[in-house]
N, C-alpha and C positions, 0 to 999 in steps of 0.2 A: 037734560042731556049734557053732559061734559063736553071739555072741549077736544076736538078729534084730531088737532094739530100739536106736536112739541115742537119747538124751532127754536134758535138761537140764532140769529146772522152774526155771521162773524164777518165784519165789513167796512170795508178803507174803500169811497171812492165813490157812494152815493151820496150825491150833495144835497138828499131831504134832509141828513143828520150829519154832525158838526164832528165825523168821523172822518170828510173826504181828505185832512190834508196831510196825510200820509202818500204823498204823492212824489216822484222823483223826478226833479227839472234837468234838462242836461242842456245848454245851449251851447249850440257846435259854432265855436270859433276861428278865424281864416289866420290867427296869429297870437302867438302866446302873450301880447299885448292888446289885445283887442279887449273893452270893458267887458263886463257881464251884465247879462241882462237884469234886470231887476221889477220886472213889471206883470202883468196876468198874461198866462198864456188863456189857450182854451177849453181850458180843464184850470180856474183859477177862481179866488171869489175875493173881493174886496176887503170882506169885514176875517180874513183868515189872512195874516199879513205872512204865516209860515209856507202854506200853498204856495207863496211867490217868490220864496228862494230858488235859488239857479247857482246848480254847479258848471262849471265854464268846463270846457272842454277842447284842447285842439289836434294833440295826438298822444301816442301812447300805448303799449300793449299790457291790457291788462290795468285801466285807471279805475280808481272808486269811485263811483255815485253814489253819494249819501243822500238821506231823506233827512228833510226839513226839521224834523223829529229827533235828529242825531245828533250827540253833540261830541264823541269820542270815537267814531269806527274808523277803522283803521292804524289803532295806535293801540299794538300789542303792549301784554302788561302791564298796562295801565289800567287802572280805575276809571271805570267811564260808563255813561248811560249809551245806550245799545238800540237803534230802530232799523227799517228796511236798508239794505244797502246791494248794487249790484258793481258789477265789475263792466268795461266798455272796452271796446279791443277795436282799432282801425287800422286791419290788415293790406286793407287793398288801396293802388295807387287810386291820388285824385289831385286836383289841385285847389287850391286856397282860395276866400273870397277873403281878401282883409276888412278891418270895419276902415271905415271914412268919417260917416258922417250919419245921424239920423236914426231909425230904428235898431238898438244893438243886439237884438233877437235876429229878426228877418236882414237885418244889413251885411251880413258876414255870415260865412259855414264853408262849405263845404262843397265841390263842384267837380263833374266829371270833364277832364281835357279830351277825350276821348280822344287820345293818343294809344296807341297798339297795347303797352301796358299798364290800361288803365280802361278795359274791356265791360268792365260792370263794379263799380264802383260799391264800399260797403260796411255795417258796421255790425261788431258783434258783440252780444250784450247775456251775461248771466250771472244768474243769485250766486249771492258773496256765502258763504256756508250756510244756515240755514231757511236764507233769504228768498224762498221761488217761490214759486204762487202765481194766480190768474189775475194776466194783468189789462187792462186796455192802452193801448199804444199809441198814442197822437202824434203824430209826424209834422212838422211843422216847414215850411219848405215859402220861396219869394218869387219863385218862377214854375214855368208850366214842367211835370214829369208826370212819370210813372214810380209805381214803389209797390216792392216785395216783401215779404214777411213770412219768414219759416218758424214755426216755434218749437219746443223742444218734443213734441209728438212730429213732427216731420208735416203740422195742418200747414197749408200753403194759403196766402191772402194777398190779394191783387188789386191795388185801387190807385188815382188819378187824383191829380189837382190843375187849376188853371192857373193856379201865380196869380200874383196883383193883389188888388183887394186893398182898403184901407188901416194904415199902422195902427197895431193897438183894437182894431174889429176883426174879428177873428170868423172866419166864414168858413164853412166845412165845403169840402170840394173848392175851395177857391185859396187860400194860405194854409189849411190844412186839413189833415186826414185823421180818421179813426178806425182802425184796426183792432176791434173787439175780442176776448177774450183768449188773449195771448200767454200759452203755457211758458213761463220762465223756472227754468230749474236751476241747482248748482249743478257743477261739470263733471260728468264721471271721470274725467281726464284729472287728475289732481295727486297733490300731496300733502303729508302730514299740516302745509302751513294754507294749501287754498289749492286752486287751477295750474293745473302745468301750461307757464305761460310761451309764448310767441304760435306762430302759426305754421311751424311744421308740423310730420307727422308727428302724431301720438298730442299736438297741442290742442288749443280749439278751433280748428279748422273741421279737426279731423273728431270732436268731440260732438255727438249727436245732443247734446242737452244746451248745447248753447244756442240763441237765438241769431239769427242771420237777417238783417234788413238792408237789404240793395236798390240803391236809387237810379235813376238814367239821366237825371241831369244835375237838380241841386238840393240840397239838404241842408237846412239852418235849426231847427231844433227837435227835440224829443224831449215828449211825455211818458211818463210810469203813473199810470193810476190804476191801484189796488182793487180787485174784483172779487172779494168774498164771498160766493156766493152761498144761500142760506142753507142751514142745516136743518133737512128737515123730515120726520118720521110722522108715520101715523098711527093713532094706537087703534085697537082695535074694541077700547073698551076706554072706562073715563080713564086719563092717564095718572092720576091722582090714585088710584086702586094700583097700577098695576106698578106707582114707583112705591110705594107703602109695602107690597108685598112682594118684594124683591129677596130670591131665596140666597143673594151673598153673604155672607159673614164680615162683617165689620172686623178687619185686622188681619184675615185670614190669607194664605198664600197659595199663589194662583198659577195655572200652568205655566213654562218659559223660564227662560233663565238669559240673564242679565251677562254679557251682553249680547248675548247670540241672538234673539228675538228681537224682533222692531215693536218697538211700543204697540202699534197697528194689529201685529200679528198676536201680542200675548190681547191685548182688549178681544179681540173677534173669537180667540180659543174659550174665551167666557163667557161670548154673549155682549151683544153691545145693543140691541134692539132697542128703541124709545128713548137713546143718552145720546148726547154730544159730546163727541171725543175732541179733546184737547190735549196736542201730545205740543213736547217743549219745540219742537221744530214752528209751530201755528205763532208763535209769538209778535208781538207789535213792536214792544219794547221791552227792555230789560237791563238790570246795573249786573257789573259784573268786577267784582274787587279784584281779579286777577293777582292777587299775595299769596297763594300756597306755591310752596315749592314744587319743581315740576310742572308748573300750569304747562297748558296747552298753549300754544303760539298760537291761539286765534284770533283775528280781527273782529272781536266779539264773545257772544256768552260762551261756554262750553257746549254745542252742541254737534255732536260726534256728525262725521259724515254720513256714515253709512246705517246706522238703526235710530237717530234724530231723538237719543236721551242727555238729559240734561245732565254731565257729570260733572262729582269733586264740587256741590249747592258747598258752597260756604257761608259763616253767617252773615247777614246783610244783603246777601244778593237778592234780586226778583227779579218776575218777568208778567208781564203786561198783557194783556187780551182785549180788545177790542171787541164790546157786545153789541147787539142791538134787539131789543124783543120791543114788539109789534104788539098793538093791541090786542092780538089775539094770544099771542107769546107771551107778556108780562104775567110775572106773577113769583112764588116762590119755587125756588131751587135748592137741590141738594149736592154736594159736590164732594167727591173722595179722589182718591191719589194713588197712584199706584208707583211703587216705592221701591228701590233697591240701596238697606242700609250695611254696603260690604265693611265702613267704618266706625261708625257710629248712628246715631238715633235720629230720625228726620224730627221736625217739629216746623209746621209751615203755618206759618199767618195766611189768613185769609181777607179782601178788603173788596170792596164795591166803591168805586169813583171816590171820593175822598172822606173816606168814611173811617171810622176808629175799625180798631181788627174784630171782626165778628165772627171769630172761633178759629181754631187751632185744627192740623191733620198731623197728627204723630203717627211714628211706628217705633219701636226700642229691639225690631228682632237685626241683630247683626253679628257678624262672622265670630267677634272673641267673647261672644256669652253662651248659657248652657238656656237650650238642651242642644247636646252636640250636631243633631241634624240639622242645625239652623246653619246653611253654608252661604258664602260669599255669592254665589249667582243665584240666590232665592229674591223671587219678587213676591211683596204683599201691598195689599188693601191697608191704606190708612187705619188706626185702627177707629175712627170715627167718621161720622160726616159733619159737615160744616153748611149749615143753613143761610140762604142768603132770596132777599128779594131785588127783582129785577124791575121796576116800572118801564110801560113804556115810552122806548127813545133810545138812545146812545148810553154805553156805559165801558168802565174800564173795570175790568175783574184782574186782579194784583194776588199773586202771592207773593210772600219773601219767609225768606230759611231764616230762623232762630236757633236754631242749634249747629253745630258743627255740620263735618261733609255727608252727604248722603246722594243717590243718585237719584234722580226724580225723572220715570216714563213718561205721564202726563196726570190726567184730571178728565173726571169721567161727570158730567153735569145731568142730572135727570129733574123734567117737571115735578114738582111735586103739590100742585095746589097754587090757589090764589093768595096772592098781595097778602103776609100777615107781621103788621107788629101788633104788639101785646102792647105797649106801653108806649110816654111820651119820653121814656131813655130809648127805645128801641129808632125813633121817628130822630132823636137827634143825633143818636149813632150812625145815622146815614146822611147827615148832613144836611137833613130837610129842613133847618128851624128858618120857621119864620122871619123879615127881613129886621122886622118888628119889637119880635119876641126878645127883648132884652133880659128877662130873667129865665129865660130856658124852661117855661112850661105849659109850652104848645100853645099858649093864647095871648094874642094883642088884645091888652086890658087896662085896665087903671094901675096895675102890677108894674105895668113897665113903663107906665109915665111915671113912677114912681121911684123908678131906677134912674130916669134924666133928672128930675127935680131932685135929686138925691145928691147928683153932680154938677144943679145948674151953677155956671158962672164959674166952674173950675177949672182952672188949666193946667197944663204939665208942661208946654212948650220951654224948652231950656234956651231959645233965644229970647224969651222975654223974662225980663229980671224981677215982672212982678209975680209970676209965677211958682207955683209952689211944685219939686219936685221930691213926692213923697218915698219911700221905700215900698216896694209890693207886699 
């Protein structure tokens, strides 16, 4: 019997796998001098030194939180690597706890005077362009409250803490809360460059996608950890038959037209049963060269607001996915693209965690070639697939554009069978050679003592003068 599960988790923020630290720290500070914290909250792990970054926070409408992961958001037209990032708005009056002395997480934040205009104290939090997603919220707090949580569905979440507790031990119900699967979206409220920012009408006050957390006494930090949860279908028959004999045509162009259709909407006109859809909105990370004329003033890749495709792929850029398949899920995969080339020709590398590129998705049909019905809003099917194995555990699936611009909807992944390399090129194309294996063929042997003894007593080091430093 096959197996009757396909899955992929796509997943930031379960600490079995080395996935969790895509995580976004915010520590609420009582003065724009106050240090930042630098230490584990509780959502943190020791041996992950990026988990325990902390963007400092004290006011502002409309401030960036970046993830750990990022190292350019917020810095239009630039060149820069691209991860989760949300936006933080502190509408409502409160007053200050400055830091002193001691814990600089829990010692300083945020505190309601409960003064006439300062009624329910609050902050408001949402995805920077194509940044939303199910999040878990830890709330982090030094004295006893209450605390609210609206998310961009209007679910409401209500829980308590006692305050105290020991710095640095982190106790649920006692210094803080968790507020489970928290919808965070970008703002319907917005313009060409992000959010229509301040909190009158028409800003995010009055924007139902942005997330609202009101406290009743005191507030010193917030957690963002990422909640992917698994994508998962069930075949009805081995799924290894039924991705084999899939009646699409490799190349061929499919209902929808570019831009009017949301990625979402042209996949389901075809059929999406037994696949894992990956549109360019799902992303983890991604570079983005921001050099063509005209770019888009985004704080990140190109991804449009309103139908979440990737435009204007120039060459170099990528964008990053976060996998995870499960023993029951490991195995090989097939992956295509669905494409809109109004300019020129897509040509996308393909990569599994640091692996050499293990095949190409092209398409060549675009608006100034013949036959003349090929028009500017035609979407097609790569005209290939691109085979890749998953084992199980964590993994990062990469594409990057090699040829000029094209518009890229997403990536459509279907099971296709168990674990297959053919060869000891295929085992080291993915990065698996042995720690050992000094001559790269798959065996610790007399081979590769043979490659030290070859160099024993050799040096290169250029601060020793007895050293020999040859040419490669």
């Amino acid at each position: 019997m096959g197996k009757l599960f396909f899955a992929i988790t796509l997943c930031l923020g379960f600490t079995a796998f080395a996935c969790a630290y895509d995580v976004i720290n915010i520590d609420l500070n009582g003065s724009v001098a106050d240090p930042c914290y630098d230490g584990l909250g509780p959502f943190g792990d020791p041996n992950w030194a990026d988990v325990n970054e902390w963007n400092g926070y004290n006011q502002g409408d409309g401030v960036m939180m970046a993830s750990p992961r990022c190292e350019s958001i917020g810095v239009p037209k630039t060149p820069g690597y691209y991860a989760k990032a949300f936006f933080i708005a502190d509408p409502c009056m409160h007053g200050y706890l400055p830091y002193v002395t001691g814990d600089k997480l829990l010692g300083d934040g945020f505190v309601k005077t409960g003064l006439p205009t300062d009624p329910n104290p609050c902050l408001f939090i949402w995805g920077s362009m194509a940044y939303g997603g199910i999040y878990d919220v830890y709330v982090l707090a030094n004295a006893p409250g209450n605390f609210t949580i609206t998310d961009s569905n209007g679910d409401t979440q209500v829980d308590s803490l006692s305050g105290g507790g020991i710095p640095g031990v982190w106790t649920q119900g006692v210094n803080f809360i968790k507020f489970t699967d928290v919808e965070i979206d970008t703002p319907s409220s917005r313009n060409a460059n992000g959010p229509i920012s301040g909190y009158a009408a028409g800003g995010y006050l009055a924007d139902p996608d942005c997330v609202k957390l009101s406290y009743s006494n005191q507030i010193n930090g917030i957690q963002l950890a990422s909640v992917k949860r698994p994508v998962r279908a069930s075949f009805p028959a081995d799924p290894v038959v039924v991705a084999k004999t899939s009646s699409i045509v490799p190349g061929s162009q499919v209902p929808g037209q570019w831009p009017v259709d949301t990625p979402m909407a042209v996949i389901d006109m075809i059929g999406s049963a037994n696949r894992t859809n990956l549109l360019c909105g799902d992303y983890d990370a991604a570079y983005e060269t921001n050099l063509r004329p005209g770019e888009h003033d985004f704080d990140g890749p190109d991804v449009e607001w309103n139908n979440g495709y990737n435009t204007y792929v120039d060459t170099c850029e990528w964008m990053e996915y976060d996998i995870i398949a499960d023993e029951v899920t490991a195995g090989r995969y097939r992956i295509r693209a669905l494409l809109n080339c109004w300019w020129a020709a897509a040509d996308i590398g393909i990569y599994v965690d640091d692996s050499e590129e293990l095949g190409r998705l092209t398409q060549d049909k675009y608006s100034d070639m013949v036959p003349p019905e090929v028009t500017p809003s035609a979407i097609y099917w790569s005209k290939e697939y691109v085979y890749v194995n998953f084992l199980s555990g964590f993994h990062k699936l990469k594409w990057k554009q090699n040829g000029a611009y094209c518009n890229i909807l997403g990536f459509q992944i279907g099971y296709y069978g168990h674990i297959q390399m053919n060869n000891c090129e295929d085992v080291l194309k993915y990065g698996l050679r042995l720690d050992s294996d000094y001559n790269g063929d798959c065996y610790v042997n007399l081979g590769d003592l043979k490659v030290i003894v070859d160099d024993w007593l050799n040096c290169n080091d250029p601060c020793n003068p007895e050293c020999i430093l040859e040419e490669p």
